[in-house]
C-alpha positions as CSV (number, residue, x, y, z in Angstrom):
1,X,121.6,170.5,106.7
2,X,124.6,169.7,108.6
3,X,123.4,170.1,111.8
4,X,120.7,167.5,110.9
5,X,123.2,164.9,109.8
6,X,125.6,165.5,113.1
7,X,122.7,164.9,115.0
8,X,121.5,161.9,112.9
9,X,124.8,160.6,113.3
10,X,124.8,161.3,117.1
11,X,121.6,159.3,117.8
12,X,123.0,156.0,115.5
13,X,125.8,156.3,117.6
14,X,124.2,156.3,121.0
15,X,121.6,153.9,120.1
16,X,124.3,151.4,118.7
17,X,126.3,152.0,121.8
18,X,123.4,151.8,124.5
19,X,122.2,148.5,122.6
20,X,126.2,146.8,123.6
21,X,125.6,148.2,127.3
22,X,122.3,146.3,127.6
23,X,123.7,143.2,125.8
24,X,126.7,143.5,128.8
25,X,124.2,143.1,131.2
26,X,123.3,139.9,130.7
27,X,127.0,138.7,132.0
28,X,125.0,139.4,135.6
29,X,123.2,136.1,134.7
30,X,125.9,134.2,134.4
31,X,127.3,135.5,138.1
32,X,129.7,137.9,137.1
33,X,130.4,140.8,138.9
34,X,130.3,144.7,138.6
35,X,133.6,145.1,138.2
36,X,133.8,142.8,135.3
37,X,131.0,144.3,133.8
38,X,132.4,147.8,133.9
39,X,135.7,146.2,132.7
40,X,133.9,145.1,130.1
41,X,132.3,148.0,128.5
42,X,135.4,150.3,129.3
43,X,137.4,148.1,127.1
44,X,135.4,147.4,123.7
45,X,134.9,149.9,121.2
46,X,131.5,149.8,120.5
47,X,130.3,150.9,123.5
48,X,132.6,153.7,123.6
49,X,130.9,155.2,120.8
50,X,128.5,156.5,123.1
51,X,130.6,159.5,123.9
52,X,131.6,160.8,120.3
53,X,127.9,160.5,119.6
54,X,127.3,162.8,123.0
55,X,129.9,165.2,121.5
56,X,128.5,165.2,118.3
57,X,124.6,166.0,119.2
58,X,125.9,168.4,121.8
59,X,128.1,170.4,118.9
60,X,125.2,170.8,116.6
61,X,123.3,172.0,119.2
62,X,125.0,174.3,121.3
63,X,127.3,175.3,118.5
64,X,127.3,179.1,118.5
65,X,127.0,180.8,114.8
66,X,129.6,184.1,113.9
């Protein structure tokens, strides 16, 4: 049961996280460059969530039982 809800919580945190990265790109329509788009998801939050969502899905999974 709580290998289900780490990897329940996993996905809402990649999904959350992957929908700020796609927002981000739309500062390439307003002539902005790579560098200030990397900037940009390296500094906020919410698109950092994508890695404790990683670790979590990756725990439940590979997580070996005693």
């Amino acid at each position: 049961m709580f290998k289900i809800l780490k990897i329940l919580i996993g996905i809402n945190l990649i999904s959350y996280s992957l929908m700020f990265f796609i927002m981000y790109l739309n500062l390439f329509t307003l002539g902005y460059s790579i560098g200030y788009y990397l900037t940009e998801i390296f500094t906020h939050f919410e698109t950092l969530l994508i890695f404790p969502g990683i670790y979590f899905i990756w725990n439940s999974l590979f997580k070996k039982k005693y």
